[in-house]
DSSP file (Angstrom, degrees, kcal/mol; ACC not computed):
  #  RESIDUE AA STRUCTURE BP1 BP2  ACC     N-H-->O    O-->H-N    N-H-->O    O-->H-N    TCO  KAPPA ALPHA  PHI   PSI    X-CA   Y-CA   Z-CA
    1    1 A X              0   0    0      0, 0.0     2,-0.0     0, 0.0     0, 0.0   0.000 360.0 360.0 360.0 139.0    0.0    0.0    0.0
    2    2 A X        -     0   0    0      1,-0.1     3,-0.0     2,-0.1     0, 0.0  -0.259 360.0-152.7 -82.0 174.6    1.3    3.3   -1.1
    3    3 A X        +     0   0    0      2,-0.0     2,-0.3    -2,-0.0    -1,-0.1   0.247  64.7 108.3-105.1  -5.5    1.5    6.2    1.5
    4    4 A X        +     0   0    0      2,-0.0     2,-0.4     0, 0.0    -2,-0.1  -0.571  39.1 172.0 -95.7 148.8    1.1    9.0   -1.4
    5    5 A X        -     0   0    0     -2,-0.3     2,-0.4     2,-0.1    -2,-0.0  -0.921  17.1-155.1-148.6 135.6   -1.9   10.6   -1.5
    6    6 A X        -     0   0    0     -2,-0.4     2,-0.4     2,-0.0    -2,-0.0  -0.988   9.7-174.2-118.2 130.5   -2.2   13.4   -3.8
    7    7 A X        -     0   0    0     -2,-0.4     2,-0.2     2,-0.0    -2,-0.1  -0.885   8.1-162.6-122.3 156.4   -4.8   16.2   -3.1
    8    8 A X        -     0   0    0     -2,-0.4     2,-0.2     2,-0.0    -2,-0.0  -0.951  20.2-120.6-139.6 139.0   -5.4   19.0   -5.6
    9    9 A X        -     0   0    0     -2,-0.2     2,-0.3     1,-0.1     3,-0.2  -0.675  21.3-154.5 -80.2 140.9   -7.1   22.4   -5.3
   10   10 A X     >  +     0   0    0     -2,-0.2     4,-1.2     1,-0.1    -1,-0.1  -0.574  44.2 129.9-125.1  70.7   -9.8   22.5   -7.4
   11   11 A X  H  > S+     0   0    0     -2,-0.3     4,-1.3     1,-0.2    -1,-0.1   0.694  72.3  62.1-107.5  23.5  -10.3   26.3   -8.2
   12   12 A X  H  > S+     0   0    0      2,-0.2     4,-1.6    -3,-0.2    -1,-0.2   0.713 106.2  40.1 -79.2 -38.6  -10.4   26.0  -11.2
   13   13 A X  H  > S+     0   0    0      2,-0.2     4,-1.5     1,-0.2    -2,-0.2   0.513 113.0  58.4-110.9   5.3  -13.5   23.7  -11.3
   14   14 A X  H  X S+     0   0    0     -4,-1.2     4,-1.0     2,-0.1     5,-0.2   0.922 104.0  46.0 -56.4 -49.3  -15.0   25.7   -8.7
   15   15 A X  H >X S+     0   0    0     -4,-1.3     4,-4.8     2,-0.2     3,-1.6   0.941 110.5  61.4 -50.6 -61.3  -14.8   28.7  -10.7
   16   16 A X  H 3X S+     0   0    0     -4,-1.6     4,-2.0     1,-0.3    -3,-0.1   0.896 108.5  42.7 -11.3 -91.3  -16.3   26.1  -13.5
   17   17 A X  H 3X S+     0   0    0     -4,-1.5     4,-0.9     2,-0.2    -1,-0.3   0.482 108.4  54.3 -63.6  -6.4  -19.3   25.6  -11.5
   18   18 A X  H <X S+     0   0    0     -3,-1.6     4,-0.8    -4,-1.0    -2,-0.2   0.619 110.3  48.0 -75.3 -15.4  -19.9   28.8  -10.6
   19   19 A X  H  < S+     0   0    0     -4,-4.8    -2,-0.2    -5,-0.2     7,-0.2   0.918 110.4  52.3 -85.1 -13.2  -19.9   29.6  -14.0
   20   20 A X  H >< S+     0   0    0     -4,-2.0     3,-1.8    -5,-0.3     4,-0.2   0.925 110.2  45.3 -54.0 -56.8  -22.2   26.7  -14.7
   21   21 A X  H 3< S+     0   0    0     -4,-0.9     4,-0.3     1,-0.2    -1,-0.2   0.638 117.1  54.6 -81.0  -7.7  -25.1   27.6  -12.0
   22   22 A X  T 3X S+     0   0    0     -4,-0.8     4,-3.9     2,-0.1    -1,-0.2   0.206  70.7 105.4-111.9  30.0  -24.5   31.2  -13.5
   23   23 A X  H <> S+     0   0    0     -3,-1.8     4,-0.7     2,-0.2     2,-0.1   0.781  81.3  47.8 -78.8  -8.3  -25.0   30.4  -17.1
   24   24 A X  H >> S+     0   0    0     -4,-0.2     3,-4.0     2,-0.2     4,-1.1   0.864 112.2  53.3 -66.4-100.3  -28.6   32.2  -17.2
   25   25 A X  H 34 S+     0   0    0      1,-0.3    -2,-0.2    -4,-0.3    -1,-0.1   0.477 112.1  42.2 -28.4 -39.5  -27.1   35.2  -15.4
   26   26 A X  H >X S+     0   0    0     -4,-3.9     4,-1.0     2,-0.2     3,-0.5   0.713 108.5  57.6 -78.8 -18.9  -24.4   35.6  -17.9
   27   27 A X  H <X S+     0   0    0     -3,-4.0     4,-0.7    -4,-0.7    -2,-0.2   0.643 108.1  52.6 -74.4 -24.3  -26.6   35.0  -20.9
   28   28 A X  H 3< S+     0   0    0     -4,-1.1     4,-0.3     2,-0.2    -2,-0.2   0.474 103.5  54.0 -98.0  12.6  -28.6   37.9  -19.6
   29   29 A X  H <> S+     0   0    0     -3,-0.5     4,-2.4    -5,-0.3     3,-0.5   0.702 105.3  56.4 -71.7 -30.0  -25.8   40.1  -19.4
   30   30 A X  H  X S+     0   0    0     -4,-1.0     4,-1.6     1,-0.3    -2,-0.2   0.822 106.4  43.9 -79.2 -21.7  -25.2   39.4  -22.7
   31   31 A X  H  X S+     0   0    0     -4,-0.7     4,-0.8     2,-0.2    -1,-0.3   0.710 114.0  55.7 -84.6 -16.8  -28.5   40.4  -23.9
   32   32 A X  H  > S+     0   0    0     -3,-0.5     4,-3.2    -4,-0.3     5,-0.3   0.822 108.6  48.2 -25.5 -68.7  -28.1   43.6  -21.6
   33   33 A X  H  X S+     0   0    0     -4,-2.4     4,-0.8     1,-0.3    34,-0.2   0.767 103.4  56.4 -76.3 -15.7  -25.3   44.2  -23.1
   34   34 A X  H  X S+     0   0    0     -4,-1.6     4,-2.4     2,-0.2    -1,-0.3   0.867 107.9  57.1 -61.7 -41.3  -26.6   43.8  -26.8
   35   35 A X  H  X S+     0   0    0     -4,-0.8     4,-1.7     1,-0.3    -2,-0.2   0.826 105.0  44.3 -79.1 -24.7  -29.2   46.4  -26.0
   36   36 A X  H  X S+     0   0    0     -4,-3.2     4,-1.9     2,-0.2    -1,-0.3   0.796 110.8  52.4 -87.1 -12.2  -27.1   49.0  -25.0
   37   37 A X  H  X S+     0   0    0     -4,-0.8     4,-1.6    -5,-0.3     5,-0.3   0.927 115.6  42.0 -74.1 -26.2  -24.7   48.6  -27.8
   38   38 A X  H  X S+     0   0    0     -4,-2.4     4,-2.6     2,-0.3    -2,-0.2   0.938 115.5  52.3 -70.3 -40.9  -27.7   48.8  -30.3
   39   39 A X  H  X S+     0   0    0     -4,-1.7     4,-1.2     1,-0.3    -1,-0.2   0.782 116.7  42.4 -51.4 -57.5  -29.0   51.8  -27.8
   40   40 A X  H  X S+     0   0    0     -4,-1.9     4,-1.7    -5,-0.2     5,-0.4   0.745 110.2  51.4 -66.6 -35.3  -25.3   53.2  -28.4
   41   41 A X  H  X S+     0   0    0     -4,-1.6     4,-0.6     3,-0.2     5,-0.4   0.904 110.7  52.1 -86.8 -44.7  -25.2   52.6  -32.0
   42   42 A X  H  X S+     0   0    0     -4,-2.6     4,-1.5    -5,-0.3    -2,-0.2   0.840 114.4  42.7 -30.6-100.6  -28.9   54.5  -32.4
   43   43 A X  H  X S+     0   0    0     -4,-1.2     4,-1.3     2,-0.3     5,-0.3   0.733 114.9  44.1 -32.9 -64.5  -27.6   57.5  -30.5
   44   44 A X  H >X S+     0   0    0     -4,-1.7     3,-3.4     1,-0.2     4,-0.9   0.876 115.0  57.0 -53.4 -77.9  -24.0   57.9  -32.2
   45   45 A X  H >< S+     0   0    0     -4,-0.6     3,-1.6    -5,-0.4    -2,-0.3   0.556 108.8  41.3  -7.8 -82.5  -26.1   57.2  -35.3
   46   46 A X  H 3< S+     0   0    0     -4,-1.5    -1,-0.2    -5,-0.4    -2,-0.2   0.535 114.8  52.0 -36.2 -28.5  -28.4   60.3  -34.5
   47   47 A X  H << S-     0   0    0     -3,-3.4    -1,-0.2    -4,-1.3    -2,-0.2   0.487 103.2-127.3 -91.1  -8.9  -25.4   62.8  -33.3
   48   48 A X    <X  +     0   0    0     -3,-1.6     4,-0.5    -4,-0.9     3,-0.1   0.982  55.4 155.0  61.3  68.1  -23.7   62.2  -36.1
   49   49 A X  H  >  +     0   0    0      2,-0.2     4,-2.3    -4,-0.1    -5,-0.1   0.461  59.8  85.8 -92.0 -18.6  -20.5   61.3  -34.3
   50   50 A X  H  4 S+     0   0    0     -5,-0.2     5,-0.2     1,-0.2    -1,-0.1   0.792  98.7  32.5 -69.4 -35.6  -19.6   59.4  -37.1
   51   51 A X  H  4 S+     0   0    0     -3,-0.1    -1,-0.2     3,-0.1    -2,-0.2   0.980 119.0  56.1 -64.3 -68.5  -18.0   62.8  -38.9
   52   52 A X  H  < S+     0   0    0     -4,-0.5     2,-0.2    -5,-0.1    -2,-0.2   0.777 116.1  23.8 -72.3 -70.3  -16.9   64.2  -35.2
   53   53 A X  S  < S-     0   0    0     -4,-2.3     2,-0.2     1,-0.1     5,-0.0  -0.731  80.5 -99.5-109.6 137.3  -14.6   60.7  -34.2
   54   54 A X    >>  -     0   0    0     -2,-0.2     3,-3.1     1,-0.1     4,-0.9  -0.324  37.3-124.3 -53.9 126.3  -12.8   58.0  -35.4
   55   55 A X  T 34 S+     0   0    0      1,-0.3     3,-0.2    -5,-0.2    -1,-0.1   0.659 112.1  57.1 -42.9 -29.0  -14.8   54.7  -35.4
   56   56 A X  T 34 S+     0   0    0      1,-0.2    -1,-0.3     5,-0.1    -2,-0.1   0.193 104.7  57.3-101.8  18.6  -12.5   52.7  -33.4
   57   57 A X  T <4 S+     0   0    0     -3,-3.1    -2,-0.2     4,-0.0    -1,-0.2   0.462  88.9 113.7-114.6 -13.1  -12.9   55.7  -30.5
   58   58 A X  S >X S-     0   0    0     -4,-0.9     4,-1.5    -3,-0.2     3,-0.9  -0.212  70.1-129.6 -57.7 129.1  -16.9   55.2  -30.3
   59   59 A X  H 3> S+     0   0    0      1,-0.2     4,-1.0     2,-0.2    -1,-0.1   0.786 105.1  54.3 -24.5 -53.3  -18.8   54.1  -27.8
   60   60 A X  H 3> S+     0   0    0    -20,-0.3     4,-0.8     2,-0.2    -1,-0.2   0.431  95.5  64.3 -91.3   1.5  -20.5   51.9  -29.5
   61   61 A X  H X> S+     0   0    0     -3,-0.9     4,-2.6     2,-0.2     3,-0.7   0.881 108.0  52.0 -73.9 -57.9  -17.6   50.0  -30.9
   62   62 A X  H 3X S+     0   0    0     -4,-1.5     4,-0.8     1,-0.3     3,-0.3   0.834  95.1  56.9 -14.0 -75.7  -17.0   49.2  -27.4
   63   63 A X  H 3X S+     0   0    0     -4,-1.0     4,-1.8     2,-0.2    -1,-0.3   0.576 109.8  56.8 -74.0 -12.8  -19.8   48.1  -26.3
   64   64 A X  H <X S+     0   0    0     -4,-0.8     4,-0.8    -3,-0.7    98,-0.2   0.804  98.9  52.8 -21.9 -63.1  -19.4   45.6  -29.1
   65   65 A X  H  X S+     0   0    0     -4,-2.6     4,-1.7    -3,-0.3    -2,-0.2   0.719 107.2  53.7 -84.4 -35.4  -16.7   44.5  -28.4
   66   66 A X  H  X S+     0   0    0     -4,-0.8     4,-2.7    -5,-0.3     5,-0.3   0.942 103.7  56.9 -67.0 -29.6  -18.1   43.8  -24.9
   67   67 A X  H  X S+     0   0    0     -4,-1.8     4,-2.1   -34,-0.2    -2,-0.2   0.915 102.9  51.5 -51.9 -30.1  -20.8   42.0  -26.2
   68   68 A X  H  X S+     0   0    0     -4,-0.8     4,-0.5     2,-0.2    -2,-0.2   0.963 113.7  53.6 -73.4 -65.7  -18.1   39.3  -28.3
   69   69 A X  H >X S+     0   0    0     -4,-1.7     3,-4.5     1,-0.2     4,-1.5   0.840 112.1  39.0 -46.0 -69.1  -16.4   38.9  -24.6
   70   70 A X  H >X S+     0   0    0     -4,-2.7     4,-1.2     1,-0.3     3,-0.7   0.864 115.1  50.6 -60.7 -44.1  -19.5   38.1  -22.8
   71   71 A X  H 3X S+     0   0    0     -4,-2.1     4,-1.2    -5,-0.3    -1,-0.3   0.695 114.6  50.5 -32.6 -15.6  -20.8   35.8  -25.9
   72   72 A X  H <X S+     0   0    0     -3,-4.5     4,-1.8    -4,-0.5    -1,-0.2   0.837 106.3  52.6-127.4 -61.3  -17.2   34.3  -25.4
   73   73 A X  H <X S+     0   0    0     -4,-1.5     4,-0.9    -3,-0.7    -2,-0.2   0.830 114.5  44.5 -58.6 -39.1  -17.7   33.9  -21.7
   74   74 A X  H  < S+     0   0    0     -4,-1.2    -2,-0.2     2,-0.2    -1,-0.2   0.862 109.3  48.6 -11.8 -77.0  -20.9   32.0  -22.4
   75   75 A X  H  < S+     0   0    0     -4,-1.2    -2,-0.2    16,-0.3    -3,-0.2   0.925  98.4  70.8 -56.3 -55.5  -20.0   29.9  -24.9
   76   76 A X  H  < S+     0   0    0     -4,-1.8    -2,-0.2    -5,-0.1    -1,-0.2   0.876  87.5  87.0 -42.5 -79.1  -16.6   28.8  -22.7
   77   77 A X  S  < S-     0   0    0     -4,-0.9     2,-0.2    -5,-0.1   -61,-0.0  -0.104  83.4-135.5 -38.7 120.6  -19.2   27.1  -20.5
   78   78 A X        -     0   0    0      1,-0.1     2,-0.1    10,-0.0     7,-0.1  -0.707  25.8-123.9-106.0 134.8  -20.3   23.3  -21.7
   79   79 A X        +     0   0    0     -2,-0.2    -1,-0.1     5,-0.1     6,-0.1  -0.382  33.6 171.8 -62.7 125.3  -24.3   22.8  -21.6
   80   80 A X        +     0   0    0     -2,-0.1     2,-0.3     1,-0.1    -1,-0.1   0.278  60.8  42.5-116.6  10.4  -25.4   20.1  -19.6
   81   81 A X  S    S-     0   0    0      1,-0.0    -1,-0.1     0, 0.0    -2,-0.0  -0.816  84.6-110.5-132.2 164.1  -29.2   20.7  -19.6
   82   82 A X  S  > S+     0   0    0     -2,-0.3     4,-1.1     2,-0.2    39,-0.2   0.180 119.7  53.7 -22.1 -37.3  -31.3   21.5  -22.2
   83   83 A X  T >4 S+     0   0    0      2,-0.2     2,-1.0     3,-0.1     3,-0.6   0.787 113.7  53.8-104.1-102.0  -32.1   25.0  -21.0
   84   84 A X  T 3> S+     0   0    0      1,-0.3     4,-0.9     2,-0.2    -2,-0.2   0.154 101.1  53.9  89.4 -82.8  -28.4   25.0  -21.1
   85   85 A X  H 3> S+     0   0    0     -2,-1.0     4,-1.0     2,-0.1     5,-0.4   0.945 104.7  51.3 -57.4 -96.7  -28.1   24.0  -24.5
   86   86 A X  H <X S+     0   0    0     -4,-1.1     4,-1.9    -3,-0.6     5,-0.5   0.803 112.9  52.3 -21.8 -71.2  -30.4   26.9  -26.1
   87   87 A X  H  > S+     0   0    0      2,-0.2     4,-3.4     1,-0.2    -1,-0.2   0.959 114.2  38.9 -29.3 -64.9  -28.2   29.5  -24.1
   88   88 A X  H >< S+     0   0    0     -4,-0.9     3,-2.0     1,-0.2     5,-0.2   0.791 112.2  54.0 -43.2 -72.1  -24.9   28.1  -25.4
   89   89 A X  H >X S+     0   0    0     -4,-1.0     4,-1.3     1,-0.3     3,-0.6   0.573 113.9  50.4 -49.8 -29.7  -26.2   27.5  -29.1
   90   90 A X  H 3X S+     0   0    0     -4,-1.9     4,-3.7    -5,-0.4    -1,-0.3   0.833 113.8  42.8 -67.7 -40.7  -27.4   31.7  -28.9
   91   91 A X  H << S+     0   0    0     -4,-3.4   -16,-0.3    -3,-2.0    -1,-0.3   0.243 103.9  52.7-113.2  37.0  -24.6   32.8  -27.9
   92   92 A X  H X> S+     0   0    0     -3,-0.6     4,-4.5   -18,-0.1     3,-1.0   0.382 116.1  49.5-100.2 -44.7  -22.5   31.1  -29.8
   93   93 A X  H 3X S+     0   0    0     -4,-1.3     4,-2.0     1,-0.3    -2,-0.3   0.931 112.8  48.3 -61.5 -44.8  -25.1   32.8  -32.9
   94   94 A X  H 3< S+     0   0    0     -4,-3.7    -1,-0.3     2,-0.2   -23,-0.1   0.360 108.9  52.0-102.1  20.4  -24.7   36.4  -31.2
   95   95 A X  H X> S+     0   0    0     -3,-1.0     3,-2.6    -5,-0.2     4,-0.9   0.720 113.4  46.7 -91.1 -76.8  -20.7   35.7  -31.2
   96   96 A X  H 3< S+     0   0    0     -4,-4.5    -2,-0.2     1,-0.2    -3,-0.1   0.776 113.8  48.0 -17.4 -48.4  -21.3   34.9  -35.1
   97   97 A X  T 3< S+     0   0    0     -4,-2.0    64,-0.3     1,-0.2    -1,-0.2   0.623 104.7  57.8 -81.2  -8.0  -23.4   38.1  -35.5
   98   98 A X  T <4 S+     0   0    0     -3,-2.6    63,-0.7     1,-0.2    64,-0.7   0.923 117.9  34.2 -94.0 -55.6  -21.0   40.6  -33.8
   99   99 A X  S  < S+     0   0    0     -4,-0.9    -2,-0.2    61,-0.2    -1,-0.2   0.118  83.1 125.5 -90.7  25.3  -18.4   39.7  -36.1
  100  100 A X        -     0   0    0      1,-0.1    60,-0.8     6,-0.0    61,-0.5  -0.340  44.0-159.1 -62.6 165.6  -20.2   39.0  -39.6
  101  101 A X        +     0   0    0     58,-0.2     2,-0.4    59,-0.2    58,-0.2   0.342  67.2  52.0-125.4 -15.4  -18.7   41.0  -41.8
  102  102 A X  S >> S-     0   0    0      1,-0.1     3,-1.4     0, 0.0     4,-0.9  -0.965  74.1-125.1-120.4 144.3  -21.9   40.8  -44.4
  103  103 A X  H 3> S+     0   0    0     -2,-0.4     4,-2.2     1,-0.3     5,-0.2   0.770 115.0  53.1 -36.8 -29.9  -25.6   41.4  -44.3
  104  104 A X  H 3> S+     0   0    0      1,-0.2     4,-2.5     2,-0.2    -1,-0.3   0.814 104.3  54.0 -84.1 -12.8  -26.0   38.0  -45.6
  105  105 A X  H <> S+     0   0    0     -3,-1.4     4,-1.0     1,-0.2    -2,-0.2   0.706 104.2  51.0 -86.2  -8.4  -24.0   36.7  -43.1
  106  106 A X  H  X S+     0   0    0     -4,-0.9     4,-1.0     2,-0.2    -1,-0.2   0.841 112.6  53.8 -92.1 -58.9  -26.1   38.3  -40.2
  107  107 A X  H  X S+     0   0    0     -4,-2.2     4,-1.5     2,-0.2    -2,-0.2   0.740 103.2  52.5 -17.5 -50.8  -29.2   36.7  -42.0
  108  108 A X  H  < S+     0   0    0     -4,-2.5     4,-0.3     1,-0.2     5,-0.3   0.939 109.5  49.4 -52.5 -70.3  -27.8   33.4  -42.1
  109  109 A X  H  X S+     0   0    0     -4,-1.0     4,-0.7     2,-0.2     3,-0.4   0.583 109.8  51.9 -46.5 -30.8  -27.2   33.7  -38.5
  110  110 A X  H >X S+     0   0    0     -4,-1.0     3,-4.9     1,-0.2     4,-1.1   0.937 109.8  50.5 -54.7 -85.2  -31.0   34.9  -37.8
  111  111 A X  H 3< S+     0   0    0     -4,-1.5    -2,-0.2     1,-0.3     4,-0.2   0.465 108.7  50.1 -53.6   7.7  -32.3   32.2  -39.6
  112  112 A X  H 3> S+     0   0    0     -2,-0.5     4,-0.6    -3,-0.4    -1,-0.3   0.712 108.0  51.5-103.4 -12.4  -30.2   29.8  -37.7
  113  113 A X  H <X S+     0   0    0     -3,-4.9     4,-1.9    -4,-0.7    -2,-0.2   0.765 105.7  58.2 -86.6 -27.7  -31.2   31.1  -34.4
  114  114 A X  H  X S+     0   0    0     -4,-1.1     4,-1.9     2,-0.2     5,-0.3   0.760 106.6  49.7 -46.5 -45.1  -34.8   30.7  -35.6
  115  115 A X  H  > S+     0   0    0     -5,-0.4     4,-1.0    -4,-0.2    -2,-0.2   0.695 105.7  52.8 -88.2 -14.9  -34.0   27.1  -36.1
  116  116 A X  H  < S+     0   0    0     -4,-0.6    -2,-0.2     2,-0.2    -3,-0.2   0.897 110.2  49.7 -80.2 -58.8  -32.5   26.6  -32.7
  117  117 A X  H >< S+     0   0    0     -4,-1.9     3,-1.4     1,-0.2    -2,-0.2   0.932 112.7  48.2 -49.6 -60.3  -35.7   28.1  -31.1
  118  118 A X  H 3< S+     0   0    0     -4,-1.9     2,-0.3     1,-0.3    -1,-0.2   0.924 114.8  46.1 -32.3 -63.3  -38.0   25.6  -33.5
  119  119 A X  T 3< S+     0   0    0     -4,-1.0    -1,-0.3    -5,-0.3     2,-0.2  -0.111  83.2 109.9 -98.5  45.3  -35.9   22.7  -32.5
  120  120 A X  S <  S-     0   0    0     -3,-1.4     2,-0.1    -2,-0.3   -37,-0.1  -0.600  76.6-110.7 -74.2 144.6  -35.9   23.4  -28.8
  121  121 A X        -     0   0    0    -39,-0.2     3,-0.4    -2,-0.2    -1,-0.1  -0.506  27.3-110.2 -86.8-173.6  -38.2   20.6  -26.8
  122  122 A X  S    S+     0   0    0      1,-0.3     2,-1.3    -2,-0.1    -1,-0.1   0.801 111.4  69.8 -96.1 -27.3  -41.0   21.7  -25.5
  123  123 A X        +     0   0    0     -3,-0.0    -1,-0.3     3,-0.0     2,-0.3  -0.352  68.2 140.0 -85.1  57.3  -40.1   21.4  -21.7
  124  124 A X        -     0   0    0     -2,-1.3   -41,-0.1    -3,-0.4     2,-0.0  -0.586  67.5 -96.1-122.5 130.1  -37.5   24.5  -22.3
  125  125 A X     >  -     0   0    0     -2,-0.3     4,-1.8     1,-0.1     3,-0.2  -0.168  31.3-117.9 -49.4 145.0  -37.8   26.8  -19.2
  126  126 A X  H  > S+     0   0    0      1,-0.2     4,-3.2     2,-0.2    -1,-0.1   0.993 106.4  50.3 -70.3 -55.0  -39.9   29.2  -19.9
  127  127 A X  H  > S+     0   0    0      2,-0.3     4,-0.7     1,-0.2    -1,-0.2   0.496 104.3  54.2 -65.4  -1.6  -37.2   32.1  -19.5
  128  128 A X  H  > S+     0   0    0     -3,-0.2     4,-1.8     2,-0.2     5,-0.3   0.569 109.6  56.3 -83.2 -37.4  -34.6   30.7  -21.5
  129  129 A X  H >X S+     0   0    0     -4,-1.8     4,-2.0     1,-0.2     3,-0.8   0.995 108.9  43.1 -49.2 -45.7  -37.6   30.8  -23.9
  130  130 A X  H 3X S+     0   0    0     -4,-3.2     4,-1.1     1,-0.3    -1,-0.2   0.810 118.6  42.9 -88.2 -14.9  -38.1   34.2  -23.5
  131  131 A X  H 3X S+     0   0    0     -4,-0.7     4,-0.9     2,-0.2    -1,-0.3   0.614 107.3  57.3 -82.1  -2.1  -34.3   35.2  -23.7
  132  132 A X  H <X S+     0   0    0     -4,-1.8     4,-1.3    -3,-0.8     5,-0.3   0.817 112.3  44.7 -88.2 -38.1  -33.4   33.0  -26.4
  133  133 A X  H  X S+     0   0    0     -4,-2.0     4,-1.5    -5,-0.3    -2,-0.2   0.821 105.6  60.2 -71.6 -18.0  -36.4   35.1  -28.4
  134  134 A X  H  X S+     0   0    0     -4,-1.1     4,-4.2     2,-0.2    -1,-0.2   0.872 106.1  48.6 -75.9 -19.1  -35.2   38.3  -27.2
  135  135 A X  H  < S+     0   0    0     -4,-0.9    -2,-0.2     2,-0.2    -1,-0.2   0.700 108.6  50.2 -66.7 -23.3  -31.8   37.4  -29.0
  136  136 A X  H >< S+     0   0    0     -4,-1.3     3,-0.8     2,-0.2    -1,-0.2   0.816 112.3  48.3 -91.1 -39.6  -33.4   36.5  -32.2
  137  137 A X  H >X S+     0   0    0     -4,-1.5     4,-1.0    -5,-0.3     3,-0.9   0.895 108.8  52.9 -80.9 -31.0  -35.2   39.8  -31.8
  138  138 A X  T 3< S+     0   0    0     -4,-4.2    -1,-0.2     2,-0.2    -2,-0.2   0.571 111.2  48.7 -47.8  -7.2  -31.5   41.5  -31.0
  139  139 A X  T <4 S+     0   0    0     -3,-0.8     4,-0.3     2,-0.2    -1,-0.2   0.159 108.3  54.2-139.8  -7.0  -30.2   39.8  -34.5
  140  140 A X  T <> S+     0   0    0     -3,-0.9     4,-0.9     2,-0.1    -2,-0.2   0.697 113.3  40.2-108.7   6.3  -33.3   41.2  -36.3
  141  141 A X  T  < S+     0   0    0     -4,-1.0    -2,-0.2     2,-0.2    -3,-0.1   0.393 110.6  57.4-116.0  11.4  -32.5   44.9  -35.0
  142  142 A X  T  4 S+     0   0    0     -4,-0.2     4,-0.2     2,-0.1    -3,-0.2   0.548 108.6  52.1 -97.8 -14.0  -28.7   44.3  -35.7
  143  143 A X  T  > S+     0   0    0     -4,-0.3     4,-2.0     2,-0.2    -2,-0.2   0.677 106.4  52.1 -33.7 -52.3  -30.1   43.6  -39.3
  144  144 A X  T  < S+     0   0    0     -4,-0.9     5,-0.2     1,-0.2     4,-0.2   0.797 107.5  49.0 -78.2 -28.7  -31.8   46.6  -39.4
  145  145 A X  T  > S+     0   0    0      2,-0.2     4,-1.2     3,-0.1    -1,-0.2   0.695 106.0  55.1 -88.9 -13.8  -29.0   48.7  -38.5
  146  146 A X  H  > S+     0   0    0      2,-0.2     4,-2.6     3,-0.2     5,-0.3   0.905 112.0  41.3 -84.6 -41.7  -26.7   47.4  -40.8
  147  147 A X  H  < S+     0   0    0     -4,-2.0    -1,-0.2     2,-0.2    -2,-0.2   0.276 115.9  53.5 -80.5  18.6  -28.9   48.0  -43.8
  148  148 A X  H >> S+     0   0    0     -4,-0.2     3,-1.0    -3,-0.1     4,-0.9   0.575 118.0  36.0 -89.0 -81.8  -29.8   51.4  -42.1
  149  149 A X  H >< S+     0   0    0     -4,-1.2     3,-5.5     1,-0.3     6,-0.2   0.910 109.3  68.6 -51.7 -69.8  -25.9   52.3  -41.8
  150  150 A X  T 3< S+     0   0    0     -4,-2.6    -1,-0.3     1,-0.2    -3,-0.2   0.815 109.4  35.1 -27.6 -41.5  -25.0   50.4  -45.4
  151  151 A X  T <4 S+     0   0    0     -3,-1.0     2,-0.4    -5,-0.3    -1,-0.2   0.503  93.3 101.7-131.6  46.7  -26.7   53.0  -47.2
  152  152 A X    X<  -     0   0    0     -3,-5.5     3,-3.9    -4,-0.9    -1,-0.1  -0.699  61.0-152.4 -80.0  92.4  -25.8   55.8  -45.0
  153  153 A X  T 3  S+     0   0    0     -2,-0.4    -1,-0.2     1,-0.3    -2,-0.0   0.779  98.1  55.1 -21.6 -67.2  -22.6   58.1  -46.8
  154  154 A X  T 3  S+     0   0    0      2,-0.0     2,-0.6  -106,-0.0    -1,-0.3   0.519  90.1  86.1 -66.1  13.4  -21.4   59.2  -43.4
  155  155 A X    <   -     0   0    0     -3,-3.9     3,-0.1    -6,-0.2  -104,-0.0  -0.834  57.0-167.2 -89.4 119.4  -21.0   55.4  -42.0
  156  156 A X  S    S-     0   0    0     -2,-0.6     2,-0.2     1,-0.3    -1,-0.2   0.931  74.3  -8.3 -73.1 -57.6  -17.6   54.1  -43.0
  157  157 A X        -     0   0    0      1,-0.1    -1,-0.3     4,-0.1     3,-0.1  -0.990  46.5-165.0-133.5 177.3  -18.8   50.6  -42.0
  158  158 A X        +     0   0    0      1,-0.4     2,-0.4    -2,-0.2    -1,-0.1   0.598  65.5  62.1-116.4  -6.9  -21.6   49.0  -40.4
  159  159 A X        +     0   0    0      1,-0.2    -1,-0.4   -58,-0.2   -58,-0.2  -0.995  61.3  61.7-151.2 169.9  -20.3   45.7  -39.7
  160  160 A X    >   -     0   0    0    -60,-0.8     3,-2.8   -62,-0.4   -61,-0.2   0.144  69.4-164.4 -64.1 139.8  -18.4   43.9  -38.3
  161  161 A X  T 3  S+     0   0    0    -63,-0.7   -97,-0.2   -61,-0.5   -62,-0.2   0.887  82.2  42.5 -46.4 -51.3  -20.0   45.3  -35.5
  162  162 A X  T 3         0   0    0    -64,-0.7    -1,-0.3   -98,-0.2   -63,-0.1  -0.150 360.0 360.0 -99.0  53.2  -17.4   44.2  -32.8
  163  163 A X    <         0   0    0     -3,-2.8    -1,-0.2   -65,-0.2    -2,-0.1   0.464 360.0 360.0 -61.0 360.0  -14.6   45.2  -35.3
């Protein structure tokens, strides 16, 4: 019989599992945080900031770009449920949509998020229903603003968003 006994700190897969029992809460940050970049892209949009400041100095590049982290933080986290599942599979789609580079390519990504909602089962928490449709409704008003900004002169580009 050996004497060695190895114990290991595990805070790594603590951290793990908090981020596991907090994968709701971080998939509504991220949707938080989609609405205020769109909220932000509106607004510069409206002040015409677009003349004033360099694009990569904007606000709403920013908050882009936070949006690709938290999708990123999200995603890092492995489904084991169902409810779970939907989250990752969204925010893996609003990581896609932050860095399409085309209109079509933002489309695609609607309609695939459409098709994750469709093939959800039917015993899907009800509030993962209703944030996985507010993301499909983020992805049609990050649609709308790119073919708003595309055939706006003073926009130098509209996507990729979190360029």
């Amino acid at each position: 019989m050996t004497d060695n006994i190895s114990i290991t700190n595990t805070l790594t897969s603590k951290g793990a599992d908090k981020a596991q029992c907090n994968l709701f809460g971080n998939f509504c940050e991220l949707m938080i945080r989609v609405f205020l970049a769109l909220d932000e892209e509106e607004f510069a949009t409206e002040a015409g900031w677009e003349i004033a400041f360099s694009p990569s100095a904007s606000d709403a590049d920013a908050g882009w770009k936070l949006v690709a982290i938290q999708a990123e933080t999200v995603t890092a986290v492995q489904p084991i449920s169902i409810n779970d599942l939907l989250l990752h599979r969204m925010a893996g789609l609003m990581s896609r949509a932050v860095s399409a580079t085309s209109i079509d390519a933002l489309q695609t990504v609607r309609s695939r998020a459409m098709h994750c909602i469709a093939q959800a089962p039917m015993d899907i928490a009800p509030a993962v229903c209703d944030v996985a449709k507010e993301a499909l409704s983020s992805l049609d008003q990050m649609i709308e603003h790119a073919l708003v900004s595309d055939g706006d002169d003073r926009s130098e580009r509209a996507l990729p968003l979190a360029a």
